[in-house]
GUKOL-410358 format. One record per residue (C-alpha): z, y, x. Coordinates in steps of 0.02 Angstrom, whole numbers, padded with zeros to 5 digits, always signed. Layout:
<sites>
ZYX...
</sites>
This chain:
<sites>
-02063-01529+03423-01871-01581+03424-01785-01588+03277-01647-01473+03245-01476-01500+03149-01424-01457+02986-01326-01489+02849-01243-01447+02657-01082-01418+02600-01070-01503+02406-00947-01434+02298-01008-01581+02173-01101-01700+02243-01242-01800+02171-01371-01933+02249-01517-02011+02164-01664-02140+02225-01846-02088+02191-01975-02232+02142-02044-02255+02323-01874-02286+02408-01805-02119+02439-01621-02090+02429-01603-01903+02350-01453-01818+02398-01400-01656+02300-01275-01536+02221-01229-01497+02059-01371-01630+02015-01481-01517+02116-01589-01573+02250-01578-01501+02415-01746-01387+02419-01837-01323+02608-01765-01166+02561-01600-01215+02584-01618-01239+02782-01648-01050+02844-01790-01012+02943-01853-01188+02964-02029-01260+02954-02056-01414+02853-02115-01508+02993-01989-01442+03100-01845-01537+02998-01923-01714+02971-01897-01846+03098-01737-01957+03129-01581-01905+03113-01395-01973+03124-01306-01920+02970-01132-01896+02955-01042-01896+02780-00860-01798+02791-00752-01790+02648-00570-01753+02640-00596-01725+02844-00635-01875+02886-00818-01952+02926-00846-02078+02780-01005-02128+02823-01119-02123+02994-01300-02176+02986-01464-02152+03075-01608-02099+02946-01768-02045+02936-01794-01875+02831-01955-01831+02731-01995-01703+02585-02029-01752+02422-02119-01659+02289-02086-01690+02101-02207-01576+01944-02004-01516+01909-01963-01456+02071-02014-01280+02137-02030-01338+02321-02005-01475+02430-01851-01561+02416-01745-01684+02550-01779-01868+02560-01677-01982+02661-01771-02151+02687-01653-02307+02766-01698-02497+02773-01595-02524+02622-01596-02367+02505-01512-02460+02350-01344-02493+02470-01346-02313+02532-01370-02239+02358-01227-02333+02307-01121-02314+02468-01161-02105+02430-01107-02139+02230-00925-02158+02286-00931-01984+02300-01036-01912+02177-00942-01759+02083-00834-01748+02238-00835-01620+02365-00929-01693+02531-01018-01605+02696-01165-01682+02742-01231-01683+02953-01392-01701+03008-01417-01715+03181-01579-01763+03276-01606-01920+03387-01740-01979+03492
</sites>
């Protein structure tokens, strides 16, 4: 099944870094939950994906990933996972912009 694109707008960004190497993007120090993608199956959204960072208009950072779900006892439903080669450089490449206002792009690649 191809993957299809998606993506957040963050009035006040956040990222975190789970034990097993995920980086955790969110909002508001919220992750981003299943629920927040319309309409799309779980399985439907994992896969690799180039992501696209925008702030102030302009693409600040452009990397392929692979997306997962997570699952945490203090989280209602699944929640994005973003897992790279090197998670601690992307979680602090992200941090640069954490309480800032970013767009995130997700777009699938074979």
């Amino acid at each position: 099944m191809p993957g299809r694109e998606f993506g957040f707008i963050c009035e006040d960004f956040s990222v975190g870094m789970s034990s097993n190497g995920f980086v955790l993007p969110g909002s508001e120090n919220m992750f981003f939950g299943k629920s927040l993608i319309p309409g799309a199956q779980q399985d439907e959204i994992s896969g690799r994906y180039l992501m696209q960072v925008h702030h102030r208009g302009k693409v600040v950072c452009r990397l392929r990933v692979e997306i997962g779900w997570g699952t945490h006892h203090s989280q209602v439903e699944p929640f994005l996972g973003i897992r790279v080669r090197d998670p601690a450089a992307l979680r602090e490449e992200l941090g640069r912009f954490s309480g800032q206002h970013v767009e995130l792009q997700f777009t699938p690649v074979a």
